[in-house]
C-alpha positions as CSV (number, residue, x, y, z in Angstrom):
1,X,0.0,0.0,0.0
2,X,1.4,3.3,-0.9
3,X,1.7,6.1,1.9
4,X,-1.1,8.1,0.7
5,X,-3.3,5.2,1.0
6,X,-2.0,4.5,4.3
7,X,-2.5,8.2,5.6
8,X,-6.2,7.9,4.4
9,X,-6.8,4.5,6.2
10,X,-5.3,6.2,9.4
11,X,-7.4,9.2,9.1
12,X,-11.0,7.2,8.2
13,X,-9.9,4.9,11.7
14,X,-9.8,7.9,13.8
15,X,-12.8,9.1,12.2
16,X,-14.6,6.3,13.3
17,X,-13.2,5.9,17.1
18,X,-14.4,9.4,17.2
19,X,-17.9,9.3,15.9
20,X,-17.7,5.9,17.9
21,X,-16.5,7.3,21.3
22,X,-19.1,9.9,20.8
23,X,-22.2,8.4,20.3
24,X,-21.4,5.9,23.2
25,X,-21.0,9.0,25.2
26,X,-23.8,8.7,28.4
27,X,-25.7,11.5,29.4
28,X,-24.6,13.3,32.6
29,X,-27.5,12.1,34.5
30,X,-26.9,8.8,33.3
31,X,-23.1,8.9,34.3
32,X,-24.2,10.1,37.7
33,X,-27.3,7.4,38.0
34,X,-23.8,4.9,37.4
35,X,-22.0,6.5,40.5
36,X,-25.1,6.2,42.5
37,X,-25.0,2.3,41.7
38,X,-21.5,1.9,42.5
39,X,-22.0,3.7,45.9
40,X,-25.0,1.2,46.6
41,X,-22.1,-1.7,46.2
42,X,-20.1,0.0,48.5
43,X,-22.2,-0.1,51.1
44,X,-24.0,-3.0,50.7
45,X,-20.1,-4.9,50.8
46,X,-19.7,-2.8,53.8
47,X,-22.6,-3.7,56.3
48,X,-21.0,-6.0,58.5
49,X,-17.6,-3.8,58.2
50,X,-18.9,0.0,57.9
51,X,-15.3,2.0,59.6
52,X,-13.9,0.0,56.0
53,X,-17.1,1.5,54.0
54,X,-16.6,4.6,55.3
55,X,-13.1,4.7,53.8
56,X,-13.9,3.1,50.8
57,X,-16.8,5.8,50.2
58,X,-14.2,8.9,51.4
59,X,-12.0,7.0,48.5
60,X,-14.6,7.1,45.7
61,X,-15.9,10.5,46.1
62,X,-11.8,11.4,46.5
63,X,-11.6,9.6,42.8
64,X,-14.8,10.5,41.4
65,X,-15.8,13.5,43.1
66,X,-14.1,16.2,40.4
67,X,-16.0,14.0,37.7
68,X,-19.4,14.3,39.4
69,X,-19.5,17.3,40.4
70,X,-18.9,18.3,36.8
71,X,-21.7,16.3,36.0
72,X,-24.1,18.2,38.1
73,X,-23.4,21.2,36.2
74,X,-23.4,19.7,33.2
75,X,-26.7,18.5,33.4
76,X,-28.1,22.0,35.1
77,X,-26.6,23.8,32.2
78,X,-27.5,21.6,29.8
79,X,-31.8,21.6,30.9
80,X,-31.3,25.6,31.1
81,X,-30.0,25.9,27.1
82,X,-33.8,24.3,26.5
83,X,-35.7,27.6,25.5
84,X,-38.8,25.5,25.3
85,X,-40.5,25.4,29.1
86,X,-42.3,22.8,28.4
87,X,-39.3,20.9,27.1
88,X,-36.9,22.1,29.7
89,X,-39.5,21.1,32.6
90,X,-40.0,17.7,31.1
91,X,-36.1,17.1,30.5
92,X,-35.3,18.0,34.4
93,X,-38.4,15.8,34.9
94,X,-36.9,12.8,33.3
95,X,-33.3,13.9,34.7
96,X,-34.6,14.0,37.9
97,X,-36.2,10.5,37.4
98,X,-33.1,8.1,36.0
99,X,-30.9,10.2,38.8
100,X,-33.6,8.9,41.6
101,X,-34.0,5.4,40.0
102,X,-31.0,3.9,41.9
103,X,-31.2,5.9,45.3
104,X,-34.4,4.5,45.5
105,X,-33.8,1.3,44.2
106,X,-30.4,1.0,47.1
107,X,-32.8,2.7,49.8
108,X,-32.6,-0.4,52.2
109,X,-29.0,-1.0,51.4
110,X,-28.0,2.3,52.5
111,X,-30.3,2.4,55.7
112,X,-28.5,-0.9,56.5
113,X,-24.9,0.7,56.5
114,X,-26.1,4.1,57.7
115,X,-27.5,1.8,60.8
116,X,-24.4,-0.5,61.0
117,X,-22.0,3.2,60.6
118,X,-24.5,4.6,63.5
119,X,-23.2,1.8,65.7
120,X,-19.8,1.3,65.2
121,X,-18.1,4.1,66.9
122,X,-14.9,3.8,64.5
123,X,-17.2,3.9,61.7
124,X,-19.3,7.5,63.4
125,X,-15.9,9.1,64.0
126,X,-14.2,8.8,60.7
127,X,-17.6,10.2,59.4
128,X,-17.5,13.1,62.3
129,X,-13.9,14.0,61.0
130,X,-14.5,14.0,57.4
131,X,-17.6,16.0,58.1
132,X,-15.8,18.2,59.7
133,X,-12.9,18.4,57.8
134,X,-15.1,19.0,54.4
135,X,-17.1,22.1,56.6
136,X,-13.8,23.5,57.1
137,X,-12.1,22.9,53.8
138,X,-16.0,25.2,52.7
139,X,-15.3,27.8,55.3
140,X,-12.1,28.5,54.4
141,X,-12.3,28.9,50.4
142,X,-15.4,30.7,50.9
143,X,-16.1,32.1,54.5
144,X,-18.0,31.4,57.1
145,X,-22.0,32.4,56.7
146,X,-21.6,35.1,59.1
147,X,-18.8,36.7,56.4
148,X,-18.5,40.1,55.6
149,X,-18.0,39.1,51.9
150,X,-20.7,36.1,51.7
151,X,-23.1,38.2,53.0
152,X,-22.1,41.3,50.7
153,X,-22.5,38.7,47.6
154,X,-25.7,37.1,48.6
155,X,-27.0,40.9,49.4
156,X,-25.5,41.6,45.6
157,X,-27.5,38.4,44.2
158,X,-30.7,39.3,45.8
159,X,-30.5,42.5,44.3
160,X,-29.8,41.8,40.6
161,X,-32.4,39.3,40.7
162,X,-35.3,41.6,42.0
163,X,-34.7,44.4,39.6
């Protein structure tokens, strides 16, 4: 095969593992419905050993955290480009729906660790301490609620959107 037919066959393959990789491409609400389900397997392995749970799920939000949260505002943004209310009400709708599906469907799987984290003290203070930990890490990018500058922005918020 000469190089120029080589180049092209190179070129169409890409092509194709582009279009491909694209249309396999989940929604962001799918993706997120995905994490949900891999959380429900987390705990439901964890029951009998929630202090381990509790690290495995500080872990997996560690890894996947970055990649959810730009989820969430994927699918926000991408419900509030519908100019259509009708359209845009039904889409958050549906959203809302495949992003509930496996909360719900885990519901007694995560009472069951919640319950077995709730009586393991090991298991309550590694929660405590990441709780805490995450509040702080919040205060201290942004303030504390009683800030000068949170409240001047929020005061600045309420006012643009009442004019």
């Amino acid at each position: 095969m000469r190089a120029s037919g080589w180049k092209t066959v190179v070129v169409l393959l890409l092509v194709v593992a582009t279009v491909w990789v694209v249309l396999r491409r989940r929604a962001p609400e799918e993706r997120l419905a995905g994490r949900y389900r891999e959380l429900c397997a987390i705990a439901g392995d964890n029951v009998a050993t929630p202090a381990r749970g509790v690290e495995r799920m500080g872990a997996f939000f560690a890894a996947n955290g970055p990649d959810m949260l730009h989820d969430y505002g994927a699918l926000v943004a991408d419900i509030e480009r519908i100019g259509d209310d009708a359209r845009h009400d039904e889409s958050a709708r549906e959203a809302g729906r495949t992003l509930r599906a496996p909360l719900n469907a885990c519901s007694d799987t995560f009472a069951r660790f919640f319950e077995a984290v709730d009586g393991n003290d090991e298991a309550k203070a590694k929660v405590s301490r990441g709780f805490e930990r995450l509040g702080r890490t919040i205060e201290l990018l942004f303030g504390d609620a009683d800030s000068h500058e949170l409240r001047a922005l929020v005061a600045h918020l309420r006012s643009t959107t009442t004019r």
